[in-house]
NUKOLVO-285774 format. One record per residue (C-alpha): residue number from 1; z, y, x; residue in one letter. Coordinates in nm, 4 decimals. Layout:
// residues N
<NUM,<Z,Y,X>,"A">,
...
This chain:
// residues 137
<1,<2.7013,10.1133,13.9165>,"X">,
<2,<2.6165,10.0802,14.3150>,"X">,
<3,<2.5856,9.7177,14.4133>,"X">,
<4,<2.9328,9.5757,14.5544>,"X">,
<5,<3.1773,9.8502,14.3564>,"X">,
<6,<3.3822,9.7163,14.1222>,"X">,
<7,<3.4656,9.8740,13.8027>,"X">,
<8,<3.7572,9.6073,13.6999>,"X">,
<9,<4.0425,9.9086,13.7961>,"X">,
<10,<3.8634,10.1649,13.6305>,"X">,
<11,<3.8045,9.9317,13.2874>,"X">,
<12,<4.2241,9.8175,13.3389>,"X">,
<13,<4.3052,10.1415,13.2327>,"X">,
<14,<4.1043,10.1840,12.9159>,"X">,
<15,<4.3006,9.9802,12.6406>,"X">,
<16,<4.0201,9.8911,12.3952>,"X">,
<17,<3.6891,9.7516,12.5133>,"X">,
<18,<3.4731,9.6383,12.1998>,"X">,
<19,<3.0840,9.5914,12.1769>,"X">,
<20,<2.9466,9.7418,11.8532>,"X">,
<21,<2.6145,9.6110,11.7163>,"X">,
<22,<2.3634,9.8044,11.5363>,"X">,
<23,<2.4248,9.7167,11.1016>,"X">,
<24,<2.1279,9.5924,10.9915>,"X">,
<25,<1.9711,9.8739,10.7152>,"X">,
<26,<2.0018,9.6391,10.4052>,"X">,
<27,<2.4430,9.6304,10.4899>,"X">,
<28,<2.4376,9.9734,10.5131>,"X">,
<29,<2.2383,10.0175,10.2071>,"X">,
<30,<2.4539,9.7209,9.9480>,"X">,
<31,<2.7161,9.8614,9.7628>,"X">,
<32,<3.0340,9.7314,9.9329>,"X">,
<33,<3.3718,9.7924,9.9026>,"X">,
<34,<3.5607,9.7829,10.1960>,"X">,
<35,<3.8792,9.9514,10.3100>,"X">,
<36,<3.9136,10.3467,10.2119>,"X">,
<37,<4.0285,10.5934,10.4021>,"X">,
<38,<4.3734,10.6485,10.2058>,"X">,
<39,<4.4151,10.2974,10.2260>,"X">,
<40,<4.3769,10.2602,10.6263>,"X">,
<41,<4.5860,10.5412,10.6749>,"X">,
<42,<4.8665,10.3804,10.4938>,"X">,
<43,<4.8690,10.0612,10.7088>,"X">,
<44,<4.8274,10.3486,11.0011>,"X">,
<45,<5.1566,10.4979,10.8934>,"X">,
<46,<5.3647,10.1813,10.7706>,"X">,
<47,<5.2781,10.0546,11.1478>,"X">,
<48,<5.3935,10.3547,11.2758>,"X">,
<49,<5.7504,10.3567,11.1175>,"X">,
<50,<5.7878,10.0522,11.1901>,"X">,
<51,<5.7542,10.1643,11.5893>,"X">,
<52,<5.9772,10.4753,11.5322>,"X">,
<53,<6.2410,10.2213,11.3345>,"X">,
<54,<6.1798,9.9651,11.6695>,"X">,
<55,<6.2399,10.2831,11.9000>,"X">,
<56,<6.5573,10.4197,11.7143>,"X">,
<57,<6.6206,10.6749,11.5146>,"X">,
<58,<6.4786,11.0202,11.6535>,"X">,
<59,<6.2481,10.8467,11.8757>,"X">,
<60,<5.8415,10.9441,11.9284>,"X">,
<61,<5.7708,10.6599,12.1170>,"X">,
<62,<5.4940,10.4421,11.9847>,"X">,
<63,<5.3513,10.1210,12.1621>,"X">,
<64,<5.1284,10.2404,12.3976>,"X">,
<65,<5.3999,10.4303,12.5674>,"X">,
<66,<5.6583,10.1101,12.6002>,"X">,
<67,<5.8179,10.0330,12.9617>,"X">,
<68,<5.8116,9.7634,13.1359>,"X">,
<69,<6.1618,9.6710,12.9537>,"X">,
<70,<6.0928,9.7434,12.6289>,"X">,
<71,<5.7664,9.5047,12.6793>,"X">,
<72,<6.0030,9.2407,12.7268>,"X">,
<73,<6.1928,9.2879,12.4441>,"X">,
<74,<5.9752,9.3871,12.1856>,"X">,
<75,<5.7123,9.1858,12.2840>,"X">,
<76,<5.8376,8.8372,12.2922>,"X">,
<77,<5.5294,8.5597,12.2393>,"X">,
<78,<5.5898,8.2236,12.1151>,"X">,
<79,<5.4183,7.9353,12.3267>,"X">,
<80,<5.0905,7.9172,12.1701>,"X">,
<81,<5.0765,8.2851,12.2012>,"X">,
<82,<5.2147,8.2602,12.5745>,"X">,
<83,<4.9660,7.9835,12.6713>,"X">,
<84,<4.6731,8.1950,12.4989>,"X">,
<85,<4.7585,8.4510,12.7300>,"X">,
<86,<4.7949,8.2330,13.0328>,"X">,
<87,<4.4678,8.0659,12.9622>,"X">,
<88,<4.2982,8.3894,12.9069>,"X">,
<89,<4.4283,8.6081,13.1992>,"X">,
<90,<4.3095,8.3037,13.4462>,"X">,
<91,<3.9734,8.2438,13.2769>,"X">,
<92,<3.8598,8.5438,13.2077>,"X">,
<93,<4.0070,8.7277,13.5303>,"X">,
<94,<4.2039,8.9734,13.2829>,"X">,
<95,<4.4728,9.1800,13.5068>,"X">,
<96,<4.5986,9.3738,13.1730>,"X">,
<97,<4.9265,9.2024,13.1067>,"X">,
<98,<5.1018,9.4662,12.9831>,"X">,
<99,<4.8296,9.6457,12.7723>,"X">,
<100,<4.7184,9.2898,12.5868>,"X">,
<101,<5.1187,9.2715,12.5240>,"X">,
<102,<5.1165,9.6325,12.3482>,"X">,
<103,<4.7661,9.6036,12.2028>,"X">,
<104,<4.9100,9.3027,12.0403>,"X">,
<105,<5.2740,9.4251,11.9456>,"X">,
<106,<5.0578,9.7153,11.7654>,"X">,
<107,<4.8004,9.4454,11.6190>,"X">,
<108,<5.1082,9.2715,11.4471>,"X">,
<109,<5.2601,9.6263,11.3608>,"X">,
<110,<4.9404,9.6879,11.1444>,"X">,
<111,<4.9486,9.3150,11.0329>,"X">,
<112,<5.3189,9.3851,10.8430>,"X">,
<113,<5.4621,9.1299,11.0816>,"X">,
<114,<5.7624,9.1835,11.2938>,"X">,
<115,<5.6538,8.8392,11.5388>,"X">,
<116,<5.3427,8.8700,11.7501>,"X">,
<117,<5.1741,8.5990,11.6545>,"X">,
<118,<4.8871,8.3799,11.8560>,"X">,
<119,<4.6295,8.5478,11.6178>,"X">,
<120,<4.7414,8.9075,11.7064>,"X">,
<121,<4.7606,8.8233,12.0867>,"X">,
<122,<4.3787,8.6564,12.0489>,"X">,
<123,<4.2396,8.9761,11.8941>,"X">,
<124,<4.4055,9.1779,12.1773>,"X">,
<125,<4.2749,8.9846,12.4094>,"X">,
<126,<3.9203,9.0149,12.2282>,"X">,
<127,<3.9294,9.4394,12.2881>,"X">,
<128,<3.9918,9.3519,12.6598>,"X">,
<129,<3.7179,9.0824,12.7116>,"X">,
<130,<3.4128,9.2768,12.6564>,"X">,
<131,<3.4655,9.4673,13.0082>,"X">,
<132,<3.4610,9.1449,13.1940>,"X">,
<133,<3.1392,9.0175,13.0168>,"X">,
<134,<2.9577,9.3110,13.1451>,"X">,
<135,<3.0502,9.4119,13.4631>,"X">,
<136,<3.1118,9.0609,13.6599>,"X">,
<137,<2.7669,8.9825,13.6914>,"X">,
């Protein structure tokens, strides 16, 4: 990137930001037994009815695609989870309201829960850090 260009507009618009480390040869090797496939796409699938339920009936709309209105609705923070936001969004220079707010809405979707909780908004706010740690040098 050319010295003096920002790339905090262009990174605003991609939702998740996450830094993946190289898995060291003897985790890859150990038996483990982790999540399957059937299983993830189950939670994939109970989140998304309960988005189409949220939506109303005949509805596609999912999360990612909520207004401005629905946000304030659906995704309704309690304090700690308004004050992580608050903190984060002036400390870490984050301009991604909105997309923390959905990231979050579909973190608690996933979790089974129908309140966002502070946990859900700190993991959203985790996939939207990682742009800030390497571009603002």
């Amino acid at each position: 990137m050319e010295k003096g260009m920002s790339s905090g507009p262009l990174l605003d618009r991609i939702d998740l930001h996450i830094e993946v480390p190289a898995v060291p040869f003897q985790e890859l090797a150990a038996p483990t037994e982790g999540t399957t496939s059937a299983q993830m796409r189950a939670q994939v699938q109970s989140a998304r009815t309960r988005q189409r339920e949220r939506f109303g009936p005949g509805s596609s709309r999912l999360n990612g695609r909520m207004t401005s209105r629905q946000l304030r609705k659906f995704c309704v923070l309690d304090e700690p989870g308004k004050a992580l936001l608050r903190t984060a969004m002036e400390s870490l220079g984050l301009s991604a309201h909105d997309r923390i707010l959905r990231m979050a809405r579909t973190i608690a979707d996933l979790d089974g829960t129908d309140n966002i909780q502070e946990r859900h908004v700190s993991e959203a706010i985790g996939y939207r850090s990682l742009d800030r740690k390497l571009w603002k040098r």
